[in-house]
N, C-alpha and C positions, 0 to 999 in steps of 0.2 A: 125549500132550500136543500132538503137531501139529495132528493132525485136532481138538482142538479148538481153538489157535489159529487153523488156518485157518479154520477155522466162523467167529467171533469175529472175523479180522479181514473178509470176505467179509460176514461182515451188517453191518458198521460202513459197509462201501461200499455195500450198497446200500442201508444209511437215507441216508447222504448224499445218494443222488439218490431220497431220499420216495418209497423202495417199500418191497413189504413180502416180494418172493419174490428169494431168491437165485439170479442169473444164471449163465450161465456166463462171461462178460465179470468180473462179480463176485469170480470163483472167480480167473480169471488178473490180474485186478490184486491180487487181495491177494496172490496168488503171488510178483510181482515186486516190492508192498510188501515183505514178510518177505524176499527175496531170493534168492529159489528158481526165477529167472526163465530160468532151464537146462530146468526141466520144461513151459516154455507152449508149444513148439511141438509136444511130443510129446501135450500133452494136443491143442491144437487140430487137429492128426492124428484125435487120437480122436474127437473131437468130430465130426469132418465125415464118420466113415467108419461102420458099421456100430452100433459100440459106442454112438458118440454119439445117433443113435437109439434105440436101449435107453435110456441113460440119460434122456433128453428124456420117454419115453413112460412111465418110472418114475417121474419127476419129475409128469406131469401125473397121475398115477395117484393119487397121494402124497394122503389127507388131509388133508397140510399140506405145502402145494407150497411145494418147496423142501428141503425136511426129508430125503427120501429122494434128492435130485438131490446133493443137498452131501455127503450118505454114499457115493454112488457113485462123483461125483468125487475125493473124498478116498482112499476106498481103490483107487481107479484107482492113484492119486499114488503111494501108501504101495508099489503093486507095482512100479511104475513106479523107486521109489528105491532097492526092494531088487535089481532084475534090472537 
């Protein structure tokens, strides 16, 4: 149920600003909307180091950019909450 919450709230922000590919900007405010805002420095950690590269080039790889970037980040999170 999270990872689809955060799907869901993550596209709500970024129709708000009339796009159509979920961000990673996207991904940590709706983090700190739902209030899970303990996870954004470890995710933007990831984002800037190795990992976050993979995800970015899985992300443009994607079909449907976006689609595979929000799975990655999300179960980034899901490990991230169990460990």
């Amino acid at each position: 149920m999270f990872i689809h919450y955060l799907t869901a709230t993550a596209n709500d922000v970024c129709k708000e600003s009339k796009r159509q590919t979920i961000s990673a900007d996207d991904v940590i405010t709706a983090l700190e909307d739902l209030e899970f805002g303990e996870l954004v420095p470890a995710l933007r950690e990831a984002l800037e180091g190795e990992k976050g590269l993979q995800i970015c080039r899985m992300a443009a790889l994607s079909p449907w950019h976006g689609g595979r970037f929000i799975d990655s980040v999300v179960m980034w999170l899901c490990k991230a909450m169990e460990g």
